[in-house]
Backbone as CSV, one residue per row, in Angstrom:
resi,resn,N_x,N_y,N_z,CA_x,CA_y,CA_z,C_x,C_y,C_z
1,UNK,8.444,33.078,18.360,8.344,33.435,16.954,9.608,33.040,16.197
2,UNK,10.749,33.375,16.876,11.585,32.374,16.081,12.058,31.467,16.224
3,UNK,11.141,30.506,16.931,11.427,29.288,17.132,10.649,28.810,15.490
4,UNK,9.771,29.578,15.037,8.826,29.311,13.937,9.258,29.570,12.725
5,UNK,10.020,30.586,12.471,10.793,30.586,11.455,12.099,29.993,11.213
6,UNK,12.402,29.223,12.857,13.529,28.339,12.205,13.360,27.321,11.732
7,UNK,11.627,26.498,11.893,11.201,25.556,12.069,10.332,25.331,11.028
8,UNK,9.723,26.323,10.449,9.010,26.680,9.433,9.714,25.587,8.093
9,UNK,10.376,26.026,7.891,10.883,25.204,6.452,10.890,23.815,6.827
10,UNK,10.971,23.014,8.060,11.116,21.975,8.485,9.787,21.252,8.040
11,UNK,8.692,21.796,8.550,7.497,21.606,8.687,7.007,21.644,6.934
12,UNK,7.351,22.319,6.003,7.013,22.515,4.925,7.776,21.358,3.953
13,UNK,9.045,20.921,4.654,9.623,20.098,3.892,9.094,18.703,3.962
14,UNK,8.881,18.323,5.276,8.391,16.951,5.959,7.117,16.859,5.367
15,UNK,6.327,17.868,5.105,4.782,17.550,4.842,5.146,17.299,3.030
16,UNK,5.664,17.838,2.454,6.091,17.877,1.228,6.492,16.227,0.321
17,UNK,7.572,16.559,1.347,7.940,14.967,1.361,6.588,13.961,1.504
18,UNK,6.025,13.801,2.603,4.979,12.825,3.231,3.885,12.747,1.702
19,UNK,3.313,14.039,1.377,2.724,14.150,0.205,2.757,13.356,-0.856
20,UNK,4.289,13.867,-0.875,4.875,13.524,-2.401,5.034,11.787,-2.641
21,UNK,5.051,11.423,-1.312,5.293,9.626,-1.219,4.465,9.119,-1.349
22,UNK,2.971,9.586,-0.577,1.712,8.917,-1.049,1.490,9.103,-2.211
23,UNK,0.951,10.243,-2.830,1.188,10.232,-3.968,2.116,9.453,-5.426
24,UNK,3.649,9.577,-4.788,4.117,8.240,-5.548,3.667,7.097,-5.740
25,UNK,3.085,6.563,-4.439,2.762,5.439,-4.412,1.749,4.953,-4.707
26,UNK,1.023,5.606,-4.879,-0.571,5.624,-5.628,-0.300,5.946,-6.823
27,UNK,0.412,6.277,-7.567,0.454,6.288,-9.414,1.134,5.165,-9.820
28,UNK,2.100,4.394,-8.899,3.328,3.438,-9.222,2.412,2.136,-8.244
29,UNK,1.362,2.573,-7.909,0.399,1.012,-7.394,0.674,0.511,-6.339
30,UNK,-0.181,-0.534,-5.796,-0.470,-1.024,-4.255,0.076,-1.887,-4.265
31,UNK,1.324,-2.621,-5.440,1.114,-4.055,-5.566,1.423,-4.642,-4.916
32,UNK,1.968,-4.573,-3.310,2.090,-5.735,-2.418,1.837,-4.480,-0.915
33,UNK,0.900,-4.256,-0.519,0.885,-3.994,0.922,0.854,-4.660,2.198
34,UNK,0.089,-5.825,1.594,-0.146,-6.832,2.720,1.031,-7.574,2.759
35,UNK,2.033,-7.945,2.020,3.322,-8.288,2.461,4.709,-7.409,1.871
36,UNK,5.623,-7.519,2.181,6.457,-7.109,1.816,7.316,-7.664,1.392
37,UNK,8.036,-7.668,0.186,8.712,-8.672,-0.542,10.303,-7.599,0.259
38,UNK,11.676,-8.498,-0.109,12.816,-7.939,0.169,13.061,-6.738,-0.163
39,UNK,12.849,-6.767,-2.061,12.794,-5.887,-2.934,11.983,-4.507,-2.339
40,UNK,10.582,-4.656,-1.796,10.047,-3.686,-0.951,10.653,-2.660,0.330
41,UNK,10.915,-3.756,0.821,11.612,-3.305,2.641,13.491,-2.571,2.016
42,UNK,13.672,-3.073,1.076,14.976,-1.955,0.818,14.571,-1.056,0.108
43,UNK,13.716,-1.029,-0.339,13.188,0.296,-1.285,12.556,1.575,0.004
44,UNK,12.096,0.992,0.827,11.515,1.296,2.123,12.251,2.115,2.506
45,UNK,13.242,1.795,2.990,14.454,1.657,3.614,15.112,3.328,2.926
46,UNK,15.370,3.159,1.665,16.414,3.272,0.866,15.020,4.930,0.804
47,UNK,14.729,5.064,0.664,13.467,6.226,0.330,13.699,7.055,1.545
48,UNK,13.369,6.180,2.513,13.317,6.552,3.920,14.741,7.660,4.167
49,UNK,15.743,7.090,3.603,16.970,7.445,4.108,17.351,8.772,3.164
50,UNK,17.091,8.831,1.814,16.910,9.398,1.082,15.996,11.045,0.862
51,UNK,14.932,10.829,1.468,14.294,12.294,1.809,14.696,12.557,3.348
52,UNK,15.187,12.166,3.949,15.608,12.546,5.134,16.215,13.902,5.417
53,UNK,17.851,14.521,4.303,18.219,15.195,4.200,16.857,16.404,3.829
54,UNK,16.042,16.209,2.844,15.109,16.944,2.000,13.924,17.382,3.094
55,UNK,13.885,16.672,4.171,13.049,17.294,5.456,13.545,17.836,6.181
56,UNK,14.805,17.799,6.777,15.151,18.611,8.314,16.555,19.102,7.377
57,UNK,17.202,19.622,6.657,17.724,20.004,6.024,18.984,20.205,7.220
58,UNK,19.779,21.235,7.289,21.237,21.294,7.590,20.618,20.706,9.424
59,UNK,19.157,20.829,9.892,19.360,20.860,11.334,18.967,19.655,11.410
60,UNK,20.281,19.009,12.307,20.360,17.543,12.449,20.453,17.175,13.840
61,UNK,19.597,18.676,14.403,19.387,18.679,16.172,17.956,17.229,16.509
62,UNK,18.249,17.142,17.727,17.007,15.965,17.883,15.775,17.158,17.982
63,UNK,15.757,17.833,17.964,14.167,19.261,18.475,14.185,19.476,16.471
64,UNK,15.152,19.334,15.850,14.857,19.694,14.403,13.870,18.300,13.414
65,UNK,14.690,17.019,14.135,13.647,15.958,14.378,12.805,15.751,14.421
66,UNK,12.304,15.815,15.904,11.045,15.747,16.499,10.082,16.958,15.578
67,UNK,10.751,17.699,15.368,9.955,18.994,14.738,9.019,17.702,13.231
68,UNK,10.237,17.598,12.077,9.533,16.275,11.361,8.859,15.538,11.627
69,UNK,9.092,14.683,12.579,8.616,13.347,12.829,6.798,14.015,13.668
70,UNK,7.219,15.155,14.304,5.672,15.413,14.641,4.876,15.998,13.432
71,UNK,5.390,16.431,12.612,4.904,16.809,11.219,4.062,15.940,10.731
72,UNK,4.822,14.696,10.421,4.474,13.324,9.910,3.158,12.842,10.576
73,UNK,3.240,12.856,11.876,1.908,12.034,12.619,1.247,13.356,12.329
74,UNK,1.150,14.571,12.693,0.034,15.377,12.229,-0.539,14.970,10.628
75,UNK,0.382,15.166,9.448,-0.173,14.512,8.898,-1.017,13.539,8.484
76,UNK,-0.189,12.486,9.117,-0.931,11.176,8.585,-2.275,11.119,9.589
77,UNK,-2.415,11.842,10.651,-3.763,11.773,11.006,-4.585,12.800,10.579
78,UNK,-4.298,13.711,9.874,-5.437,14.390,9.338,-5.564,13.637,7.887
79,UNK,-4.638,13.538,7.268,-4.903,12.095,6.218,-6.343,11.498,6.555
80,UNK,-5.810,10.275,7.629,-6.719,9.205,8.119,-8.187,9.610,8.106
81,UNK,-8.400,11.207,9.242,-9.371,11.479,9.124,-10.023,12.125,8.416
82,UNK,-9.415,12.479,7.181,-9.860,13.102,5.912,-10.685,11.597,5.146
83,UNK,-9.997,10.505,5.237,-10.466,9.088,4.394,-11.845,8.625,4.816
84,UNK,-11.773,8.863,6.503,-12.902,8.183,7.115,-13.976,8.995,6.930
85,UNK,-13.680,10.720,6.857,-15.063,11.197,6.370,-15.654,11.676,5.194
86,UNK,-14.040,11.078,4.273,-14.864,11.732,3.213,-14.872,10.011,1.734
87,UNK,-15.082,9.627,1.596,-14.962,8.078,1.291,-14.387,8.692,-0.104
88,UNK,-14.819,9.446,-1.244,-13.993,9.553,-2.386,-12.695,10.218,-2.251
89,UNK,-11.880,10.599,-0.995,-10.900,10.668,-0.515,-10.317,9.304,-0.001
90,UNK,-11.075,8.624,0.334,-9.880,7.303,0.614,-9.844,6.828,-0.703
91,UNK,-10.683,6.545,-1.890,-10.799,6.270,-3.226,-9.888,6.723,-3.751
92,UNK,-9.315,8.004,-3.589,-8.348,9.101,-4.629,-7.159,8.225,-3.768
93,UNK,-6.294,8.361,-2.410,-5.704,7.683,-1.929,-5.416,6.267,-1.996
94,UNK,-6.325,5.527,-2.037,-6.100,3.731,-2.119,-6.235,3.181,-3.392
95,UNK,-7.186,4.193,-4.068,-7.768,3.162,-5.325,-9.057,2.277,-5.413
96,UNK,-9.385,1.651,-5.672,-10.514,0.552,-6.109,-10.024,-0.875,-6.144
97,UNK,-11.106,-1.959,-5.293,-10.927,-2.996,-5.691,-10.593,-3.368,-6.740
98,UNK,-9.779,-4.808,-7.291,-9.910,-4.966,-8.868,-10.393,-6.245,-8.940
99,UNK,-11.159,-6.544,-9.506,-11.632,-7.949,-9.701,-11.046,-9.132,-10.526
100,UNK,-10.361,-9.521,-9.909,-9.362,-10.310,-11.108,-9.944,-11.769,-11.825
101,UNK,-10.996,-12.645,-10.751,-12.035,-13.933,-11.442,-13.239,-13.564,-10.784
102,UNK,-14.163,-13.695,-12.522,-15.794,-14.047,-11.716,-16.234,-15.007,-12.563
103,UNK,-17.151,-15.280,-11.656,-17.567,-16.787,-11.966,-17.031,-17.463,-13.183
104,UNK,-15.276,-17.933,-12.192,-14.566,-18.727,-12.824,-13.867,-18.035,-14.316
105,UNK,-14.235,-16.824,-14.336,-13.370,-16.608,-15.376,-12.217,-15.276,-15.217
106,UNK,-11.169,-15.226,-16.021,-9.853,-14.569,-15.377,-9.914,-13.373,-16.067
107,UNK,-9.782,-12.302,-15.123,-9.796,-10.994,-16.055,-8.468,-10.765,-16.275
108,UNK,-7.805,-10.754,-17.131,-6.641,-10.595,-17.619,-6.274,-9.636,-17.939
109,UNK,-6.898,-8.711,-18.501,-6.720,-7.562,-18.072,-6.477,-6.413,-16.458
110,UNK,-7.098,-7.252,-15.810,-6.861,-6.707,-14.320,-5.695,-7.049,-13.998
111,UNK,-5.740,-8.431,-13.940,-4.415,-9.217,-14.006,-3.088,-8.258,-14.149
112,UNK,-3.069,-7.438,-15.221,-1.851,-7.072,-15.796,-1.712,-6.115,-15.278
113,UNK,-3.239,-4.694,-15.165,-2.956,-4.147,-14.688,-2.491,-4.121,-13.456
114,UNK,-2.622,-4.844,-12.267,-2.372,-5.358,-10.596,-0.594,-6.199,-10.638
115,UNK,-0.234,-6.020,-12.260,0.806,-6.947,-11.994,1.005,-8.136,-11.505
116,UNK,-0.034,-8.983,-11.405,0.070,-10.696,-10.686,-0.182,-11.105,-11.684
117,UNK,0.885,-12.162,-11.545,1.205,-13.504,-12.371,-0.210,-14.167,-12.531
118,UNK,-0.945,-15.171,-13.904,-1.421,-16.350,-13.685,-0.728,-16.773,-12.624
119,UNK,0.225,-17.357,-12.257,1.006,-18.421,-11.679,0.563,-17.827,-10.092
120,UNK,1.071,-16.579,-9.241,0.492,-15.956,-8.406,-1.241,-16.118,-7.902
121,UNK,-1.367,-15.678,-8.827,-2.976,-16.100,-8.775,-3.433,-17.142,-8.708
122,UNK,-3.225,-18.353,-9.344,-3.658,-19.686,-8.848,-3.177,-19.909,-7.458
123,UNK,-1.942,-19.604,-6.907,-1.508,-19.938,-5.861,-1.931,-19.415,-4.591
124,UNK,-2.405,-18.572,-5.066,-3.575,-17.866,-4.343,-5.031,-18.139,-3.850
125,UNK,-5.558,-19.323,-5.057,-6.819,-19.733,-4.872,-6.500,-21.304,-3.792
126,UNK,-5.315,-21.813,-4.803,-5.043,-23.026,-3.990,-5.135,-22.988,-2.211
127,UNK,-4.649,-21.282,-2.157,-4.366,-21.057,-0.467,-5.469,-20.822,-0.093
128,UNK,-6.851,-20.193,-0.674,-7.779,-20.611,-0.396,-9.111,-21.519,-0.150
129,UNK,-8.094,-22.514,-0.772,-9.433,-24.260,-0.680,-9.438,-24.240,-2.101
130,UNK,-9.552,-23.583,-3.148,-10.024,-23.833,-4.508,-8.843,-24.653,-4.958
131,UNK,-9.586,-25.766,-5.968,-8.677,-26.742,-6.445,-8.373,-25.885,-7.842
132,UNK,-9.567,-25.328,-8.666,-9.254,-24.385,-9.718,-9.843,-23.060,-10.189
133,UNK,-9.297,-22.134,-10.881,-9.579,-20.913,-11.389,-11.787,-21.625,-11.470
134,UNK,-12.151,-22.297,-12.009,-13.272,-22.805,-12.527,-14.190,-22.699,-11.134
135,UNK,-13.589,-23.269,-10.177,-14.069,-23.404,-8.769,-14.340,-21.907,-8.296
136,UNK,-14.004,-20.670,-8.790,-13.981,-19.552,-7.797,-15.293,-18.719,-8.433
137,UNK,-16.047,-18.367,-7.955,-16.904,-17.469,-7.849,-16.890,-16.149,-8.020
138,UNK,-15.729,-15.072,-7.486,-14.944,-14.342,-7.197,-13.933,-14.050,-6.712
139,UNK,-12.491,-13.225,-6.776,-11.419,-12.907,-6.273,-11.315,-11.201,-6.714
140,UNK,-11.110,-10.903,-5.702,-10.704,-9.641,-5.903,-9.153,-9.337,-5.176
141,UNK,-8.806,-8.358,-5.826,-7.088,-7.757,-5.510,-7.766,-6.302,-4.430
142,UNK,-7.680,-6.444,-3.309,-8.351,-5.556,-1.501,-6.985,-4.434,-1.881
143,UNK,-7.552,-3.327,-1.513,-6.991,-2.082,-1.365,-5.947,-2.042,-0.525
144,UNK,-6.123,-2.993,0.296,-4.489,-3.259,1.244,-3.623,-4.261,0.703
145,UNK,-3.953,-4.990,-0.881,-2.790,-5.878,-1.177,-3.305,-7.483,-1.281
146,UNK,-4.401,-7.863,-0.533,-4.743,-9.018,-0.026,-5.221,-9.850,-1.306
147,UNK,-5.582,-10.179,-1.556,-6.954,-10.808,-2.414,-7.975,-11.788,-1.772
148,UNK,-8.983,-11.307,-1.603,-10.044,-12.011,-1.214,-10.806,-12.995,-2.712
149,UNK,-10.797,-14.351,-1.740,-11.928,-15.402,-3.072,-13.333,-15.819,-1.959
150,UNK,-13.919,-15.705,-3.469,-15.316,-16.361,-2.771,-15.552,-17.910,-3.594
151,UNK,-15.615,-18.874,-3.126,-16.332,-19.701,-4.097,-17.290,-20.785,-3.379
152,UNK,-17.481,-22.148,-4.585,-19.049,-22.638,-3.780,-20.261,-22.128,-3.646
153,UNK,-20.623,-21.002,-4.518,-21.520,-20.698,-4.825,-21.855,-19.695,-3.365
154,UNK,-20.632,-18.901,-3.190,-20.496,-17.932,-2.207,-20.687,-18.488,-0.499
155,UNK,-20.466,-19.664,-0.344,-20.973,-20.298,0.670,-19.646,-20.696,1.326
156,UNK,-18.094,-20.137,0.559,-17.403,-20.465,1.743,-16.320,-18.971,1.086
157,UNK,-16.067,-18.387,2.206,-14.976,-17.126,1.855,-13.868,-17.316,2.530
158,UNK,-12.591,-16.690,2.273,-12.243,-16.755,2.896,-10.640,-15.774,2.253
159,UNK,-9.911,-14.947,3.010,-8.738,-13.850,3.034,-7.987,-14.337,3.328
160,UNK,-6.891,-14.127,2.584,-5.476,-14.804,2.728,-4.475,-13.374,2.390
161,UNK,-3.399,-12.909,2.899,-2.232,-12.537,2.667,-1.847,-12.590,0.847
162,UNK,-1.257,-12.476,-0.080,-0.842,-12.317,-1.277,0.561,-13.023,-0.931
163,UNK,1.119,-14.333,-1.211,2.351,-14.871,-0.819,3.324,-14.204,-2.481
164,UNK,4.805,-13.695,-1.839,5.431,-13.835,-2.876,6.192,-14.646,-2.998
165,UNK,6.776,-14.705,-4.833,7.355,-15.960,-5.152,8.444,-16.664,-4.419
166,UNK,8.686,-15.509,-3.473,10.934,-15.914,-2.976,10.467,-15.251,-1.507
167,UNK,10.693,-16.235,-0.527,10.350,-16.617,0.761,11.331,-15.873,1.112
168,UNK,11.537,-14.473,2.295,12.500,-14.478,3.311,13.423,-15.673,3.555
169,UNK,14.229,-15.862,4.241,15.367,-16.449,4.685,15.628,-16.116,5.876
170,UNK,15.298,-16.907,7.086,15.492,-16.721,8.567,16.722,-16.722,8.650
């Protein structure tokens, strides 16, 4: 029992935290999941390091740890299996496809809202066989980041990654 009340606030903070991030991240948008730009992975990073203190607070024992970090996977799997059975729960969580071209024409409005460039977006179709915006059938912006195109009169598909503008550096 008092292993539970020492542990208690641990558990309340970590889930708090975990909450509060999805949540961030679902009002402030998906806009790159499927890759991670630099700008991303230090923000990552930098978050990460940042609620750290705000979960395991003064106990910086490895059992005050593990106490979090098992928090976290409890979480995120009752998450998971909250999405898989309840589908307007993964909706509230991920969001909605956005359709950014149909038949050949550019929603620009999606566009803006999803934050991708024209310039992005063509480069996008190019990576999929399309020579132009005119050529595509459909593209949509995928709940994980991706954008899927259809074109050819739906007879050739095909998923590509979302490339950003400024390449890593090996």
């Amino acid at each position: 029992m008092i292993y539970l009340q020492h542990y208690l606030p641990i558990i309340i903070s970590s889930a708090s935290v975990y909450l509060f991030i999805i949540l961030a991240i679902r009002v402030f948008g998906k806009r790159e999941f499927a890759q991670l730009s630099i700008i991303d992975l230090v923000f990552v990073l930098l978050i990460s390091n940042a609620v750290q203190n705000a979960m395991v607070g003064p106990d910086t024992t490895l059992a005050g740890g593990l106490v979090a970090a098992s928090t976290l996977f409890l979480l995120n799997f009752i998450l998971k299996a909250l999405t898989y059975r309840f589908p307007f729960f993964q909706t509230f969580i991920t969001g909605q496809s956005i359709v950014l071209i149909y038949k050949g024409e550019v929603h620009e409005e999606n566009l803006r809202k999803a934050h991708i460039s024209i310039n992005e977006l063509i480069e996008s179709i190019h990576e999929h066989g399309s020579s132009s915006v005119k050529d595509v059938d459909l593209a949509v912006l995928e709940t994980d980041g991706n954008i899927s195109v259809i074109s050819d009169d739906f007879k050739k598909r095909s998923i590509k990654p979302r490339k950003r503008r400024k390449k890593l550096m090996a």
